[in-house]
Backbone as ProteinMPNN parsed JSONL, in Angstrom:
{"seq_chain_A": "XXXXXXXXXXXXXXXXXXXXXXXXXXXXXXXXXXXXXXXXXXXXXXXXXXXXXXXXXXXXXXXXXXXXXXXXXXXXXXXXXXXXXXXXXXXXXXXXXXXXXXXXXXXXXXXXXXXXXXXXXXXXXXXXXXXXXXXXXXXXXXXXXXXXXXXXXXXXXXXXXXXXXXXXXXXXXXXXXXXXXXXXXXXXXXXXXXXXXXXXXXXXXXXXX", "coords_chain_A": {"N_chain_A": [[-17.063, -19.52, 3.929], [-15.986, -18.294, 7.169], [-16.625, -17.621, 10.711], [-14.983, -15.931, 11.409], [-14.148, -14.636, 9.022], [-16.208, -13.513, 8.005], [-17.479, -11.231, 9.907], [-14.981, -9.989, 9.34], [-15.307, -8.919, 7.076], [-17.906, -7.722, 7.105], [-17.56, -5.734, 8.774], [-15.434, -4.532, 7.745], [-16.84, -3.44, 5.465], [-18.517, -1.876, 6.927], [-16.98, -0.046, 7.852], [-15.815, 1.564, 5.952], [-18.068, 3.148, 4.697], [-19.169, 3.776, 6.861], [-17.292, 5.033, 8.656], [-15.638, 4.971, 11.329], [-15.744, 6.149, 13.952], [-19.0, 5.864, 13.58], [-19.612, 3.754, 12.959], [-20.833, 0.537, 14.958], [-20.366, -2.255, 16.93], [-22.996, -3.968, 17.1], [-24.398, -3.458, 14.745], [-22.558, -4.581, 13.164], [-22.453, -7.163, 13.776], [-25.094, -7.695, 13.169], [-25.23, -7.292, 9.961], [-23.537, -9.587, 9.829], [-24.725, -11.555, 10.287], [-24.786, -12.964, 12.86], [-24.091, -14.087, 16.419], [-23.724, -10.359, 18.764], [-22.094, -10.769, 20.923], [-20.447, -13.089, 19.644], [-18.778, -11.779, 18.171], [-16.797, -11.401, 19.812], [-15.211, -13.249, 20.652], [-13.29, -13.233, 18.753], [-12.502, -10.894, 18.327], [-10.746, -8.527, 20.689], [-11.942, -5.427, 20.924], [-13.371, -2.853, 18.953], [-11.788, -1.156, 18.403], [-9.448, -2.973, 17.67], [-10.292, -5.014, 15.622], [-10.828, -2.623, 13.392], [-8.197, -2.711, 13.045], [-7.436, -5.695, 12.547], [-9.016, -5.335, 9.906], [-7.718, -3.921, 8.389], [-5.264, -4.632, 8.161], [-5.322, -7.468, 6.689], [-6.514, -6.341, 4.886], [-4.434, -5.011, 3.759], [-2.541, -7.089, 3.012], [-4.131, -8.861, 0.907], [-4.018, -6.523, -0.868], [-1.074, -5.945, -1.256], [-0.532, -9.017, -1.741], [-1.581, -9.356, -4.343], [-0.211, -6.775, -5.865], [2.329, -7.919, -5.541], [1.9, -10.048, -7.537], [1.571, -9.035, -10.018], [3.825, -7.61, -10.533], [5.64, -9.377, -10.195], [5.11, -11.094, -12.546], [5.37, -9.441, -14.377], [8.265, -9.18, -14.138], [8.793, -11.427, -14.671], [9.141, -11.951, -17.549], [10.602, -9.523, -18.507], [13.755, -8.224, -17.999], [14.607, -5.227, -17.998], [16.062, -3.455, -15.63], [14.973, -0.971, -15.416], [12.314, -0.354, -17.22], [11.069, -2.162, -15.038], [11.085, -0.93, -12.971], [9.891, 1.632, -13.459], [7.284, 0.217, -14.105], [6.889, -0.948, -11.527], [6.38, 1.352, -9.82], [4.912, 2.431, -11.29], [2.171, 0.877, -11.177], [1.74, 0.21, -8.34], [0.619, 2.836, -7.455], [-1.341, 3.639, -9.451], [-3.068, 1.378, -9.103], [-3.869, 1.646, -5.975], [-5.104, 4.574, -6.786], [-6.819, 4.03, -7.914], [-8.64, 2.362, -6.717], [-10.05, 4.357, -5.023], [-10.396, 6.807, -2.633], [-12.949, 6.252, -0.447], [-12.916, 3.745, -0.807], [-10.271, 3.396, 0.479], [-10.378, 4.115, 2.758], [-10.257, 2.575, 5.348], [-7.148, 2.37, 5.57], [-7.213, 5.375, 6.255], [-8.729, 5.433, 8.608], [-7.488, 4.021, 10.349], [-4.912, 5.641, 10.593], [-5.853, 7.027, 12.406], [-6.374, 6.491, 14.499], [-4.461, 5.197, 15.458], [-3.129, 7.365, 16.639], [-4.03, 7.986, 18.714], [-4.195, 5.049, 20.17], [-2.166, 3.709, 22.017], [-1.331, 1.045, 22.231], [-2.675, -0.454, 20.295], [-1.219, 1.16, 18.185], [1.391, -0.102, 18.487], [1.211, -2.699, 18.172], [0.429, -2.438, 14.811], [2.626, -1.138, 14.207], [4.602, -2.954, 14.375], [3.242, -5.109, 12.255], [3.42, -3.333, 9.818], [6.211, -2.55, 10.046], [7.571, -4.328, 8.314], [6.062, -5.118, 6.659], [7.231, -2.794, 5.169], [9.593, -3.17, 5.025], [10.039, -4.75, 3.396], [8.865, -4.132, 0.618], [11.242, -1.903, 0.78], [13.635, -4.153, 0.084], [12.658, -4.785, -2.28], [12.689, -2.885, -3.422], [15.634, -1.734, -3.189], [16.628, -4.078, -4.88], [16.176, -3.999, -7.132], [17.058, -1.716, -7.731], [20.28, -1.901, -7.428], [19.972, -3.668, -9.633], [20.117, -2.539, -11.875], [22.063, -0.88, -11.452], [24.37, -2.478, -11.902], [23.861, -3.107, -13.995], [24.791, -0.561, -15.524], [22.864, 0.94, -16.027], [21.855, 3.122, -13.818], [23.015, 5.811, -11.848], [25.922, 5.384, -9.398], [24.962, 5.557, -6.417], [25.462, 6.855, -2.968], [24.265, 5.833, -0.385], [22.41, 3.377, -1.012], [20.324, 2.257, 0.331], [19.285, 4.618, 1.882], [17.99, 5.377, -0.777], [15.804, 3.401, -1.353], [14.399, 3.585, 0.795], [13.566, 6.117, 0.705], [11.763, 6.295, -1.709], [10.171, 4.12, -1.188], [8.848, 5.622, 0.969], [7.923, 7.475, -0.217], [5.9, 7.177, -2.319], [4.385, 5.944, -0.046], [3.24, 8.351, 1.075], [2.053, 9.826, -0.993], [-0.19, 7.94, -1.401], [-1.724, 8.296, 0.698], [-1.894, 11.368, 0.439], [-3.64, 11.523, -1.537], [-6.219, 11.525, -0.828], [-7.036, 14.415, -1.028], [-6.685, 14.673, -3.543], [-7.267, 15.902, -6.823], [-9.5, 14.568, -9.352], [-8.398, 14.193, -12.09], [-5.457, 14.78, -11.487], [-4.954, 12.712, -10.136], [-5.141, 10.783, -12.275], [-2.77, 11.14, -13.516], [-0.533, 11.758, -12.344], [0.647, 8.545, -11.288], [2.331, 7.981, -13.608], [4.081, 10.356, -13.495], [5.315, 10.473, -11.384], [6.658, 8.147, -11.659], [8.177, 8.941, -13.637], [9.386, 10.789, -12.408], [10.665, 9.743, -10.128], [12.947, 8.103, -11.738], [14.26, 9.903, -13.273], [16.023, 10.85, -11.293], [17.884, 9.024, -10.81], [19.192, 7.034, -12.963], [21.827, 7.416, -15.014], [21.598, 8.55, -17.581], [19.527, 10.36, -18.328], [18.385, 11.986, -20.113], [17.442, 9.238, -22.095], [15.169, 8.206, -21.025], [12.552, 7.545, -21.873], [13.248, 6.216, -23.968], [14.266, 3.611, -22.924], [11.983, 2.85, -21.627], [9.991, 2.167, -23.198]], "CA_chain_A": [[-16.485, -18.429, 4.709], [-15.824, -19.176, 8.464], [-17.143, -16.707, 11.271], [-13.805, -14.829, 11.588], [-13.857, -13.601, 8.038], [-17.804, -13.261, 7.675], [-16.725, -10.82, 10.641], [-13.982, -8.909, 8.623], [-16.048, -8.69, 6.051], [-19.082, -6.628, 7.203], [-16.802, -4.871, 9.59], [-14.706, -3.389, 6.654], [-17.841, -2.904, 4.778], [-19.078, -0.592, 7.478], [-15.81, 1.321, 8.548], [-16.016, 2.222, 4.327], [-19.365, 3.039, 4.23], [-19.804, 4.478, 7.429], [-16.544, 5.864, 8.758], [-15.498, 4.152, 12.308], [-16.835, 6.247, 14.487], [-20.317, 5.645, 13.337], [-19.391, 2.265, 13.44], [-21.14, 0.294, 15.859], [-20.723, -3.748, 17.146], [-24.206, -4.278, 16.988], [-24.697, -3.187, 13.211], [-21.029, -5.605, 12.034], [-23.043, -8.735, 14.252], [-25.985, -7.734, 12.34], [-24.565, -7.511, 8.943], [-22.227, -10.534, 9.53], [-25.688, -12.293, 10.475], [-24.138, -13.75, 13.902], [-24.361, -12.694, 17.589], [-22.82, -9.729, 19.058], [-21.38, -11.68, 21.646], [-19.714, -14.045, 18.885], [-17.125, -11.126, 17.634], [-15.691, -10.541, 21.18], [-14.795, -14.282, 20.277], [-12.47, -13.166, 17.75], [-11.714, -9.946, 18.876], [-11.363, -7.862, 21.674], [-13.035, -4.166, 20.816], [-13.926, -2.035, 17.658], [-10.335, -0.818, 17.301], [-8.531, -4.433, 17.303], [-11.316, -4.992, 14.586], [-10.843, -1.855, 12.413], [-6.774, -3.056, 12.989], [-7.101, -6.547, 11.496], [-9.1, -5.704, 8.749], [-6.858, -2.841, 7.216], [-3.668, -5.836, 8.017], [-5.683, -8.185, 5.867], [-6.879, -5.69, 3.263], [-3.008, -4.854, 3.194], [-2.035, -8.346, 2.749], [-4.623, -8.99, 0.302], [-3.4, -5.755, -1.77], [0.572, -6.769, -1.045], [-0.06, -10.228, -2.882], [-1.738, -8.822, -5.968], [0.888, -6.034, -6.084], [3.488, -8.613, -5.919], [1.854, -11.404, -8.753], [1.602, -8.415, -11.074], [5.337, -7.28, -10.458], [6.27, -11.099, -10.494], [4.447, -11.276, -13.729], [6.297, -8.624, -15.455], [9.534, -9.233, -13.824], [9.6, -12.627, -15.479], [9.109, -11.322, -18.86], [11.52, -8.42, -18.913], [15.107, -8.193, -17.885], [15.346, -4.343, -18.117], [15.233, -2.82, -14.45], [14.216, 0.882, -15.824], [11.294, -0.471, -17.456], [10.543, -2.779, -14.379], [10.913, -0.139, -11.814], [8.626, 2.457, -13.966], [5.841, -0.19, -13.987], [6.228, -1.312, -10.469], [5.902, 2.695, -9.38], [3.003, 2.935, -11.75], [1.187, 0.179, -11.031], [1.415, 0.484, -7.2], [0.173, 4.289, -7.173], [-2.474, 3.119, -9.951], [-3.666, 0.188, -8.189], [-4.179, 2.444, -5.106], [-5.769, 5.283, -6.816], [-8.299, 3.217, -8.697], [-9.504, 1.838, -5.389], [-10.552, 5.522, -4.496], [-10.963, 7.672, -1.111], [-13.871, 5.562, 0.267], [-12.286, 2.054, -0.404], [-9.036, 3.336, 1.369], [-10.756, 4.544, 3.861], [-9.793, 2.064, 6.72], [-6.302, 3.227, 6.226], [-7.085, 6.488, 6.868], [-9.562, 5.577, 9.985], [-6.531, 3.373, 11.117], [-3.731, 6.108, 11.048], [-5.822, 8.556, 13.403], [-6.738, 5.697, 15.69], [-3.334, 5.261, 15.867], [-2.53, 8.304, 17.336], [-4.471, 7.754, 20.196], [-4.439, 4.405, 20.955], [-0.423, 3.394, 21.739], [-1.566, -0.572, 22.413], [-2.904, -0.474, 18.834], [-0.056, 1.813, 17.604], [2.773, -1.131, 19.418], [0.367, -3.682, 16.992], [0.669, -1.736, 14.021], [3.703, -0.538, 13.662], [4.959, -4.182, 13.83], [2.89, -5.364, 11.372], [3.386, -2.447, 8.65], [7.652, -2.368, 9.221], [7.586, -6.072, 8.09], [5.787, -4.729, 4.589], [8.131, -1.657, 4.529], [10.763, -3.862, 4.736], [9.442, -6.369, 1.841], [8.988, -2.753, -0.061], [12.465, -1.364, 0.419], [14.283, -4.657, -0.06], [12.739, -4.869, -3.74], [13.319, -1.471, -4.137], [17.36, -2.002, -3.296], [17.026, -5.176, -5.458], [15.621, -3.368, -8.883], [18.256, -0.154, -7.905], [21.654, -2.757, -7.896], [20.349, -5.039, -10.662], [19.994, -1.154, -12.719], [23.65, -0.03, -11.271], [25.491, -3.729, -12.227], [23.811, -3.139, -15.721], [25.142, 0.178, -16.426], [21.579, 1.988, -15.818], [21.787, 3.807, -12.87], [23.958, 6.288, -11.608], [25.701, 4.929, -8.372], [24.76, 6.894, -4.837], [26.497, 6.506, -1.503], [23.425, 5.224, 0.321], [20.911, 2.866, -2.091], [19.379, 1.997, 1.534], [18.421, 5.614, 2.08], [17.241, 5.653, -1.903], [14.846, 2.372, -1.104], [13.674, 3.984, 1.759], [12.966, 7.507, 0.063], [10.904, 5.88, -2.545], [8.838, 3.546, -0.303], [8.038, 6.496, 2.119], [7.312, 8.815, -1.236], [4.455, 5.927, -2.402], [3.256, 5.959, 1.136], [2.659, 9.846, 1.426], [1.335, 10.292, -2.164], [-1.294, 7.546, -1.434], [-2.343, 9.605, 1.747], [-2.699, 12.697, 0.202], [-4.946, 11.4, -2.489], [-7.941, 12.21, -0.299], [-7.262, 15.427, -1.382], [-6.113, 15.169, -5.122], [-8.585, 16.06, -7.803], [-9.608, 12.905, -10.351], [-7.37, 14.645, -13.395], [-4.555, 14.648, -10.764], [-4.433, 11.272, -10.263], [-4.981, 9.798, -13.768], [-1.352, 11.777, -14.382], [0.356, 10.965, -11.336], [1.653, 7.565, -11.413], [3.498, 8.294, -15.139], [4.858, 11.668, -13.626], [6.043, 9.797, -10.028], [7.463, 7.152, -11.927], [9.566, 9.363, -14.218], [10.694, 12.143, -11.555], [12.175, 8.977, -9.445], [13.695, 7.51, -12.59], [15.621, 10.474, -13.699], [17.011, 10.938, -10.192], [18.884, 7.565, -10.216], [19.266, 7.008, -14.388], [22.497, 8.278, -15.639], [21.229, 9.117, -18.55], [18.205, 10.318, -18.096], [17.403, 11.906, -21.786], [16.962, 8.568, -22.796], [14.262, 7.415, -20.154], [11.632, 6.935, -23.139], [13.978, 4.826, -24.862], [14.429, 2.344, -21.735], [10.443, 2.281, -21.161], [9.104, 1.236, -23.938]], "C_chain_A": [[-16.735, -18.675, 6.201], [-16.064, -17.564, 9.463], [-16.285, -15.473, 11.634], [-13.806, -13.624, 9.842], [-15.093, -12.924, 7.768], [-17.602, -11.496, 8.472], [-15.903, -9.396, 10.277], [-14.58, -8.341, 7.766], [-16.946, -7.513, 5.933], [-17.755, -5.862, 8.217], [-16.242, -3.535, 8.573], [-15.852, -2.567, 5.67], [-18.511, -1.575, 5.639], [-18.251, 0.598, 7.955], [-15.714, 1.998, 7.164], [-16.736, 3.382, 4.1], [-19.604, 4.169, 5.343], [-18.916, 5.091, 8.399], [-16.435, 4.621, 10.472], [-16.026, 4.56, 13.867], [-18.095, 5.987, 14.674], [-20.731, 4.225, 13.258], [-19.989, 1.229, 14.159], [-21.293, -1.686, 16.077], [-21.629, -4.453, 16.711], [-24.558, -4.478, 15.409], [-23.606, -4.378, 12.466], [-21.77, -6.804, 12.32], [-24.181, -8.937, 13.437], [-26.125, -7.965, 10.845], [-23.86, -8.708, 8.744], [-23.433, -11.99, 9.766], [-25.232, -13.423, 11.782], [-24.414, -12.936, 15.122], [-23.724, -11.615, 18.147], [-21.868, -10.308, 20.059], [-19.77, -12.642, 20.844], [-17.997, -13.051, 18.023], [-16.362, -10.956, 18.693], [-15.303, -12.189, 21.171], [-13.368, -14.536, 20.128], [-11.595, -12.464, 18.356], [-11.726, -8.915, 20.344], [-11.794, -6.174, 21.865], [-13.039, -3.977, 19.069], [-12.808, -1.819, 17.418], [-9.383, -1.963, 16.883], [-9.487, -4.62, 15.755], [-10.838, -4.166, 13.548], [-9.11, -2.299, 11.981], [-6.704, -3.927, 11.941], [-7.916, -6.016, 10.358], [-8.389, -4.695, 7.823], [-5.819, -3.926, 7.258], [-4.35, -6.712, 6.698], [-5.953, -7.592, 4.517], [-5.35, -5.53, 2.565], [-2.644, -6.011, 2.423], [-2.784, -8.621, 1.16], [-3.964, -8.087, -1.187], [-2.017, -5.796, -2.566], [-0.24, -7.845, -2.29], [-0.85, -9.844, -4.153], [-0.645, -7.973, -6.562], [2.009, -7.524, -6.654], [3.575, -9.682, -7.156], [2.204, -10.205, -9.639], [3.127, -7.89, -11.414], [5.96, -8.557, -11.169], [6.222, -11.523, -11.758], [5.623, -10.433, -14.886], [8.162, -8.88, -15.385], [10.568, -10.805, -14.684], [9.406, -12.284, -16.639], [9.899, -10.457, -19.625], [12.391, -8.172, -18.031], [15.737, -6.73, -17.663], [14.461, -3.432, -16.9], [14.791, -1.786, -14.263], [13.029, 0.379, -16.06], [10.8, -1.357, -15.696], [10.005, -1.872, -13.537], [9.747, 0.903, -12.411], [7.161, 1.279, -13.545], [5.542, -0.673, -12.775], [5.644, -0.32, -9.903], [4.098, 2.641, -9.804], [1.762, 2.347, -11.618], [0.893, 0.074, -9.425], [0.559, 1.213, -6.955], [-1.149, 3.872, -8.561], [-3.812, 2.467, -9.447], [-4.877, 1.078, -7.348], [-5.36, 3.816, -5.523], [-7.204, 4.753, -7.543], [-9.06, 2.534, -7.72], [-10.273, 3.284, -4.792], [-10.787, 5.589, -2.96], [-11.826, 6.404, -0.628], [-13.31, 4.13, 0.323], [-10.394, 2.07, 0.027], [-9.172, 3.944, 2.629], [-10.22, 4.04, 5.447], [-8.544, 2.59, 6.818], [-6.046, 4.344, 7.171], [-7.66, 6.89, 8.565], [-8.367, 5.478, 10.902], [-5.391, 4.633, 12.049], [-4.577, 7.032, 12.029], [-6.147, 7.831, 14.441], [-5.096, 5.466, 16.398], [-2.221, 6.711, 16.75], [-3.07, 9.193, 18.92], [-4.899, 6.444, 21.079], [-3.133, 3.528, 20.944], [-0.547, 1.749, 21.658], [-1.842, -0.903, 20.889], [-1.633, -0.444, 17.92], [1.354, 0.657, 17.439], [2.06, -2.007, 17.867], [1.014, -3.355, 15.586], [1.71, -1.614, 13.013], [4.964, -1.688, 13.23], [4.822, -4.854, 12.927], [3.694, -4.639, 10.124], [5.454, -2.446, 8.91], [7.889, -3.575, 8.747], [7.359, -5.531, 6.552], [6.379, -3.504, 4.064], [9.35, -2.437, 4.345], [11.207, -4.517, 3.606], [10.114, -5.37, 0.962], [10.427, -2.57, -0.43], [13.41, -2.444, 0.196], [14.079, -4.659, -1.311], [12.885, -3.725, -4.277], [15.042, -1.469, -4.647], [17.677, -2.967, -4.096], [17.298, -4.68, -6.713], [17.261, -2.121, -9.039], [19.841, -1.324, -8.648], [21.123, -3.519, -9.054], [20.676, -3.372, -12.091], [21.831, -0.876, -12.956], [24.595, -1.065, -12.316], [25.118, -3.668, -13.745], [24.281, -1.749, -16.579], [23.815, 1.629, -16.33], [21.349, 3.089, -15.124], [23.04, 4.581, -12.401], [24.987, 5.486, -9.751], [25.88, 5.929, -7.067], [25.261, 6.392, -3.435], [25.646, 5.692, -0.645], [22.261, 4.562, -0.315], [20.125, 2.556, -1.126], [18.434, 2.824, 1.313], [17.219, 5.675, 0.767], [16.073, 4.778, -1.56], [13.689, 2.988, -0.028], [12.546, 5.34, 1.216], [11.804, 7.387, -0.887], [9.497, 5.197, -2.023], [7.971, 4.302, 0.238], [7.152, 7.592, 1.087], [5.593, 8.144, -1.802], [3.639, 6.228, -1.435], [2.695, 7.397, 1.431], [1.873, 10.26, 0.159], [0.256, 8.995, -1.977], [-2.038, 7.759, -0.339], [-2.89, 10.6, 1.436], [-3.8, 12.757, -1.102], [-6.179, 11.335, -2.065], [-8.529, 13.357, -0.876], [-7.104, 15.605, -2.849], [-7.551, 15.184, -5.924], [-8.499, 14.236, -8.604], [-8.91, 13.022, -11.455], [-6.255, 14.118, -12.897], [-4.005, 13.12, -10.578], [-4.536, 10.4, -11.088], [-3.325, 10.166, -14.112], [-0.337, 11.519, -13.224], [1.175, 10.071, -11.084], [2.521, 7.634, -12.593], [4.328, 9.328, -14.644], [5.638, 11.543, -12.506], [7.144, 9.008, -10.514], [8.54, 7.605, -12.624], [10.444, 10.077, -13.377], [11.91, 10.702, -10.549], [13.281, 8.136, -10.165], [14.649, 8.245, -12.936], [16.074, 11.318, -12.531], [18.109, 9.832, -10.187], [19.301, 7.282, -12.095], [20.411, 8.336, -14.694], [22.68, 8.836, -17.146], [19.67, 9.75, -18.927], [16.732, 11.039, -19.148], [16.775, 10.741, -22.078], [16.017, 7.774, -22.017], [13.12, 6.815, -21.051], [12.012, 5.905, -23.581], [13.474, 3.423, -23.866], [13.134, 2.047, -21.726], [10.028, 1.622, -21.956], [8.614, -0.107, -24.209]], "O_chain_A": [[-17.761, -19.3, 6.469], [-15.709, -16.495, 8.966], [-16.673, -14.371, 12.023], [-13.573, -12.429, 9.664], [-15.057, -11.782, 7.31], [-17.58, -10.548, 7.688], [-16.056, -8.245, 10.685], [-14.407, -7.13, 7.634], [-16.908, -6.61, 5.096], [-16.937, -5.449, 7.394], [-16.434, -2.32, 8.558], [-15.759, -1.412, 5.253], [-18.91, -0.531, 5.124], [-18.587, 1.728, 8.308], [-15.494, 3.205, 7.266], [-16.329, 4.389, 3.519], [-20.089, 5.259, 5.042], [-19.537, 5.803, 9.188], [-17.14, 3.617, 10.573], [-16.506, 3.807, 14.715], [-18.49, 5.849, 15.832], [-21.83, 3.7, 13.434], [-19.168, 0.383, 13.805], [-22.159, -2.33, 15.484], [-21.414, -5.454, 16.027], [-24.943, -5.554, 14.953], [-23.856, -4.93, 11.394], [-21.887, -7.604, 11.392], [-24.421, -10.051, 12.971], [-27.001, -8.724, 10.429], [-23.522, -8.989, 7.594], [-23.134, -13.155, 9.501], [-25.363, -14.634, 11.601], [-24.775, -11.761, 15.183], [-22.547, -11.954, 18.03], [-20.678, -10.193, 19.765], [-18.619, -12.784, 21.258], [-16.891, -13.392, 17.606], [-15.276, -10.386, 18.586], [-14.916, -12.333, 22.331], [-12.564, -15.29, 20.677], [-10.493, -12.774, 18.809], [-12.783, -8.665, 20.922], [-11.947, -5.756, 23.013], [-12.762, -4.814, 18.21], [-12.422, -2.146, 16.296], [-8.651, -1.889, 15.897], [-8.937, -4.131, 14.768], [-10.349, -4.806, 12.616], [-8.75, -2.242, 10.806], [-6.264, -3.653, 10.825], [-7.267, -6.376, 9.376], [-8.53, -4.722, 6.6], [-5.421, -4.175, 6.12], [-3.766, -6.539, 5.628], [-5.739, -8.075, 3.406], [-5.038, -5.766, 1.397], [-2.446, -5.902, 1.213], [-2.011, -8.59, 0.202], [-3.563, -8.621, -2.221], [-1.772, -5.733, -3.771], [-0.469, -7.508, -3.452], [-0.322, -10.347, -5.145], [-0.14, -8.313, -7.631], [2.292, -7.923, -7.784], [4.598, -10.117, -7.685], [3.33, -10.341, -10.119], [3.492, -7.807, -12.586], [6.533, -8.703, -12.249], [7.11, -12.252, -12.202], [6.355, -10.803, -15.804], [9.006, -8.785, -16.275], [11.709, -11.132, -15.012], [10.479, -12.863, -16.809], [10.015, -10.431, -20.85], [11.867, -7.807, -16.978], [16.904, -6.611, -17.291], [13.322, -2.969, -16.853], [14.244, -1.449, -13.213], [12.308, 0.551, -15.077], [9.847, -0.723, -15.243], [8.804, -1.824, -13.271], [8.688, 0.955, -11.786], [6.232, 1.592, -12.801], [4.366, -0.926, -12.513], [4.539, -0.529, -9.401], [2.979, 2.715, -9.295], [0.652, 2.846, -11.799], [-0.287, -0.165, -9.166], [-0.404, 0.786, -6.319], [-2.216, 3.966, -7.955], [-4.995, 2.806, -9.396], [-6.063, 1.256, -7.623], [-6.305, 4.071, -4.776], [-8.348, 5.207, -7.548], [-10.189, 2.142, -8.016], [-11.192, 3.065, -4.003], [-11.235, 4.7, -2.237], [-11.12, 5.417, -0.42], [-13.264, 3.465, 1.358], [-9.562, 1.168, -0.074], [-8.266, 4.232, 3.412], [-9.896, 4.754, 6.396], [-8.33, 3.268, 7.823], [-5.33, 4.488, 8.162], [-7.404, 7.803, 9.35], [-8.081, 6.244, 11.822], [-5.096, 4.713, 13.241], [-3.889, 7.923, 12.526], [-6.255, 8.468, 15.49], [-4.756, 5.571, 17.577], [-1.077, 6.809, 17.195], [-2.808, 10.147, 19.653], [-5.552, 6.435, 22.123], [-2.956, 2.713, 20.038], [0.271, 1.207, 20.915], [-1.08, -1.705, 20.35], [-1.119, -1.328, 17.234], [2.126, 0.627, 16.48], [2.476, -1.828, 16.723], [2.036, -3.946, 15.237], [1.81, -1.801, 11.801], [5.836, -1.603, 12.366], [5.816, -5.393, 12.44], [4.528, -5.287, 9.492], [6.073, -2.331, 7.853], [9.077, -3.756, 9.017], [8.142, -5.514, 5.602], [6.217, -3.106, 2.911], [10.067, -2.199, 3.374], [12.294, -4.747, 3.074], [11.28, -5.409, 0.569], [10.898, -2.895, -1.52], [14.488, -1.878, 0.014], [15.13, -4.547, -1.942], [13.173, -3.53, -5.458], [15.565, -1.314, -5.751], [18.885, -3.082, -4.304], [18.354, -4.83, -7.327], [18.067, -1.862, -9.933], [20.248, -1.454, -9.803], [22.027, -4.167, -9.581], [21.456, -3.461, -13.04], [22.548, -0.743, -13.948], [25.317, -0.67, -13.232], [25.877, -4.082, -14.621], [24.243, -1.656, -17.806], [23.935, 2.839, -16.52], [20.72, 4.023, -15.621], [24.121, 4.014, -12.554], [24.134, 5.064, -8.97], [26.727, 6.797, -6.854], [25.285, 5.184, -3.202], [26.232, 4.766, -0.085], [21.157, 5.095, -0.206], [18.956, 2.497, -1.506], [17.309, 2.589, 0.872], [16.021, 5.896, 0.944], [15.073, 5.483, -1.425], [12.465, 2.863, -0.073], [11.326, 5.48, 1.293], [10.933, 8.256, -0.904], [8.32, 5.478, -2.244], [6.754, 4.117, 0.233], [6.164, 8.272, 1.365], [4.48, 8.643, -1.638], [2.495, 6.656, -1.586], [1.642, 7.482, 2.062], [0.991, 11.101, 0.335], [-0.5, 9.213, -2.924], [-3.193, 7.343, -0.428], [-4.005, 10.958, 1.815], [-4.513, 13.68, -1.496], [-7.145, 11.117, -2.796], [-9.704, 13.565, -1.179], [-7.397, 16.691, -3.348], [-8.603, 14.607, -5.65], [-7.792, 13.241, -8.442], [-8.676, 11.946, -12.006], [-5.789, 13.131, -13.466], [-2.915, 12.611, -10.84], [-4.125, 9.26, -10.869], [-2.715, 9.477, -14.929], [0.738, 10.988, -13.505], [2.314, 10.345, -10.704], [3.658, 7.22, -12.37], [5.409, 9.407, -15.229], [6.607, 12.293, -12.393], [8.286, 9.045, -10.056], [9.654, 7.09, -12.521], [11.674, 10.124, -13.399], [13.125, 10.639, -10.364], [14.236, 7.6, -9.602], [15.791, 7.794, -13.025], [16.492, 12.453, -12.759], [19.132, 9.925, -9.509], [20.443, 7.739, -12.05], [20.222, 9.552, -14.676], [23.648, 9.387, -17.669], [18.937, 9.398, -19.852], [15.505, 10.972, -19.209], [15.581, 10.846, -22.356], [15.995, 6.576, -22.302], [12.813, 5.631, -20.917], [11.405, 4.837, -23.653], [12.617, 2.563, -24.068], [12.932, 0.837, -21.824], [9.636, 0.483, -21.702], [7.742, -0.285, -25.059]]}, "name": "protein", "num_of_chains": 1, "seq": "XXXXXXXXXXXXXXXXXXXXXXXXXXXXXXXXXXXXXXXXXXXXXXXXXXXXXXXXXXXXXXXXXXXXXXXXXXXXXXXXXXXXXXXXXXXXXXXXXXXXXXXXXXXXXXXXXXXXXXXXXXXXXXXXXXXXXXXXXXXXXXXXXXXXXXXXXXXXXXXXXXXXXXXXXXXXXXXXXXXXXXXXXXXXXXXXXXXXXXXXXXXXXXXXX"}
């Protein structure tokens, strides 16, 4: 492990652990067993810092998301079932990491709303992986429509979009959801956006199985 990730490492471990305020240079150089001097190397303050390591945790999250999709996608042919398990396994994923190990997100988005140099950063990064998002969203919708599955809607953009942004606000407000709440969640996300777009949408059981 090379002094940049050693670095990321304790960094994320303490914005977790100990929120980012409470945060402090001294304690990540200490933890990362290097000098304080040696992270202003890398980076240049505490919020560039708390930045990359939520980009990397993303990234990190992104390519598991995507083997496990990839995985199923080569196996099965039927884009109802695909799209149920990519929903459920996204919003799964996510909630099985719990509050405290999504924490940097949440440090991130309020840093972001006071620091616009960050925000400019950011917002570049993250429409790049909304983009990824809503293109395999629009992919799964048309391969559904061309098979007969789906009903067809005037804007499948907007639908791609609606779905991505619905993911991203229901793994926000799971700070607040109880632990019942989110064992039942991803099955009850994945059906309400299935029998919006499914022109048949009695037989959504059928298709999953």
């Amino acid at each position: 492990m090379d002094k940049r990730e050693k670095i990321l490492e304790a960094a994320s471990k303490n914005f977790k652990d100990r929120g980012f305020a409470s945060t402090t240079i001294s304690k990540i150089a200490k933890d990362a067993n290097i000098g304080k001097g040696t992270i202003y190397e890398y980076f240049n303050s505490k919020e560039e810092l708390l930045m990359y390591c939520c980009i990397e945790n993303c990234q990190a999250v992104e390519a598991s998301l995507d083997s496990l999709v990839e995985a199923f996608e080569e196996s099965n042919n039927n884009p109802v079932k695909i799209i149920y398990t990519t929903i459920h396994t996204v919003l799964s994923e996510f909630f099985k990491k719990g509050v405290e190990e999504n924490r940097l997100f949440y440090e991130l988005s309020l840093l972001i709303a006071t620091n616009p140099q960050i925000k400019t950063i950011v917002s570049q990064e993250f429409q790049l992986k909304v983009a990824h998002w809503q293109s395999l969203a629009l992919a799964d919708y048309q391969k559904g429509l061309e098979q007969g599955y789906f009903r067809d809607i005037d804007n499948p953009e907007d639908l791609a979009c609606f779905i991505v942004a619905t993911i991203d606000g229901l793994i926000w407000q799971m700070q607040w959801a109880n632990e019942d709440e989110l064992l039942t969640r991803p099955e009850r996300m994945a059906n309400m956006y299935l029998n919006l777009i499914l022109k048949e949408p009695h037989r959504l059981e059928e298709f999953i199985k």
